[in-house]
C-alpha positions as CSV (number, residue, x, y, z in Angstrom):
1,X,143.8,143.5,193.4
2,X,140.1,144.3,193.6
3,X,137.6,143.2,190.9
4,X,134.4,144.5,190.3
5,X,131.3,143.3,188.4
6,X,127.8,143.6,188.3
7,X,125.3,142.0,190.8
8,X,122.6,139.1,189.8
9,X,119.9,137.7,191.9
10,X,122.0,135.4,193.2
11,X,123.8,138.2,195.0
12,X,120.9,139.1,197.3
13,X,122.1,137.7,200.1
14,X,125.3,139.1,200.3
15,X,123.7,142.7,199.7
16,X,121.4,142.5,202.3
17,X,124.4,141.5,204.3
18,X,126.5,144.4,203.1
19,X,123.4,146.5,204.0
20,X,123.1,145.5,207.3
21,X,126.2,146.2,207.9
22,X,126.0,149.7,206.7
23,X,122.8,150.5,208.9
24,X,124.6,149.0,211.3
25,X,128.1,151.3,210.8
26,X,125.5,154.3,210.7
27,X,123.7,153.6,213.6
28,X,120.3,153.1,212.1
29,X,119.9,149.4,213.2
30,X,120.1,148.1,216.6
31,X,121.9,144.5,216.6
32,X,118.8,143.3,217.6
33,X,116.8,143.8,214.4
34,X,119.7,142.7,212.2
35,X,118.3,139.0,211.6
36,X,114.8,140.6,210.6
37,X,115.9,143.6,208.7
38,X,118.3,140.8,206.5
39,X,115.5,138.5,205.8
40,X,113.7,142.0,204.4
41,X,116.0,143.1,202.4
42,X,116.8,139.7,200.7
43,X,113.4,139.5,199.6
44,X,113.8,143.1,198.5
45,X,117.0,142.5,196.4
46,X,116.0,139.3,195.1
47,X,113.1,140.9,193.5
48,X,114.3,143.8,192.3
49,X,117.5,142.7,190.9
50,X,115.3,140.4,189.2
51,X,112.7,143.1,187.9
52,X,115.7,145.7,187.0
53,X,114.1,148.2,189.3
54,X,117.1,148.1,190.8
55,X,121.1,147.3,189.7
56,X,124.2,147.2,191.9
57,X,128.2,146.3,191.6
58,X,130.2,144.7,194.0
59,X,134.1,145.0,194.3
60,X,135.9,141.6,195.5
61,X,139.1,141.3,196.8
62,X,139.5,137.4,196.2
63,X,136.4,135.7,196.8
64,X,135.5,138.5,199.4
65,X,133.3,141.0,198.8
66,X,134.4,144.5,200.2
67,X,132.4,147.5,198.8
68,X,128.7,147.1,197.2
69,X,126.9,150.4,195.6
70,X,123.2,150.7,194.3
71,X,120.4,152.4,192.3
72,X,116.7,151.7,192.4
73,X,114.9,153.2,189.5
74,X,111.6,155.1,189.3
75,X,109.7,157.4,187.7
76,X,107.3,160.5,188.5
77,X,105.8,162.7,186.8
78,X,107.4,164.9,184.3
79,X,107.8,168.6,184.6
80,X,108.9,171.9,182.9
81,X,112.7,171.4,184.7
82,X,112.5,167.2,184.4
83,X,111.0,166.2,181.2
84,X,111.4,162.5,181.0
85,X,110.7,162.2,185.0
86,X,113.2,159.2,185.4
87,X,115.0,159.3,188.7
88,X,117.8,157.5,189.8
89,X,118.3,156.7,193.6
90,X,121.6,156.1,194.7
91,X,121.7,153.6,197.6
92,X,123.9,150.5,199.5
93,X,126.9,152.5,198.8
94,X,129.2,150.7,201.5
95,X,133.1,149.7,201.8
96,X,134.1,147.7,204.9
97,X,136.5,149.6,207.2
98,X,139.5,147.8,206.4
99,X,139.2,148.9,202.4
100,X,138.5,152.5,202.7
101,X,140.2,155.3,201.6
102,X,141.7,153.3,198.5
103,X,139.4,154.5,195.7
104,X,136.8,151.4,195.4
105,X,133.5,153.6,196.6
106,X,134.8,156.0,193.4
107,X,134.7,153.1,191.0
108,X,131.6,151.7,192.6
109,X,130.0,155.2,191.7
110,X,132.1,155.7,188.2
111,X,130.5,152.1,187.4
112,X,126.8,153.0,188.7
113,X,126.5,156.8,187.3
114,X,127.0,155.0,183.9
115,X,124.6,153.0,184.7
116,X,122.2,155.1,185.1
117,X,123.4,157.0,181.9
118,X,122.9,154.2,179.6
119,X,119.1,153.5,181.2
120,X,118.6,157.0,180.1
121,X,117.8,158.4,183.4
122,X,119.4,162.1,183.5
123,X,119.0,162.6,187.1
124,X,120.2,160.7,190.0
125,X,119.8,161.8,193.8
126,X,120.8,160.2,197.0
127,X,121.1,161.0,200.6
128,X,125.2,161.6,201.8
129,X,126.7,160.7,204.8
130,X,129.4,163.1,205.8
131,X,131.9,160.3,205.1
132,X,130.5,160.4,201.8
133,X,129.5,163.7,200.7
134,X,133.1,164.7,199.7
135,X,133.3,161.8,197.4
136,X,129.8,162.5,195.8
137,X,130.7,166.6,195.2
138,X,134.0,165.0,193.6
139,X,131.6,163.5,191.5
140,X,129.9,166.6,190.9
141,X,126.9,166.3,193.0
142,X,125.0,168.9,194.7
143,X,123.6,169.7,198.0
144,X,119.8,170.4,197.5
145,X,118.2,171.5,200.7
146,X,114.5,171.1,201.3
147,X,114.3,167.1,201.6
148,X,111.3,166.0,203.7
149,X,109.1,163.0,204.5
150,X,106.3,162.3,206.0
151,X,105.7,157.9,207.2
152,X,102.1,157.1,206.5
């Protein structure tokens, strides 16, 4: 049976793990900037799991962790269509091969969506994979085209 619960600071390692593995899965990481992109992303996780700019659940089955999700927090400006400019950021949303298909990424993302919710932040985006986009329109999220990014 899987259990789920709510990640600490203590949990840093194993996200950065889980997201390692994920950049790895997507072909975003080459093996050998796995050790260096881990050590990052501890010190990310620690920090912000610690600040609350960022909150995540992990589903177990035993002592093993299986599935992690994740939202960072932030805020811009406010506008005529986003008046309280809170934005959500759905990230680290990742189930190891053997568990998917079994409904575990849907509880991840029931669990952090309400997350989000009771932070009173009425928007949350993310970037879909085509593995996941047909869980995330279940969900009721839409495609918005015109996402760009300029590296400074």
């Amino acid at each position: 049976m899987i259990a789920y619960r709510t990640a600490a600071p203590a949990d840093a390692h194993a996200l950065a793990r889980m997201r390692v593995a994920f950049l790895t899965d997507a072909g975003n990481l080459p093996p050998e900037h796995q050790t260096e992109m881990e050590a990052i992303l501890l010190e990310f996780f620690t920090a912000s799991l610690a600040d609350g700019s960022f909150a995540a659940w992990l589903a177990f089955d035993g002592e093993k962790i299986v599935a992690t999700s994740g939202l960072s927090f932030s805020m811009i400006p406010p506008s005529f269509s986003d008046k309280t400019g809170k934005t959500a950021y759905i990230m680290n949303m990742y189930t190891l091969p053997e568990y998917r298909r079994q409904g575990i990424a849907a509880q991840l993302l029931k669990r952090i969506v309400e997350e989000a919710k009771a932070r009173g932040f009425p928007k949350i985006t993310l970037y879909a994979t085509e593995m996941g986009r047909p869980l995330y329109e279940k969900f009721g999220f839409e495609d918005a085209h015109g996402y760009m990014v300029m590296r400074v």
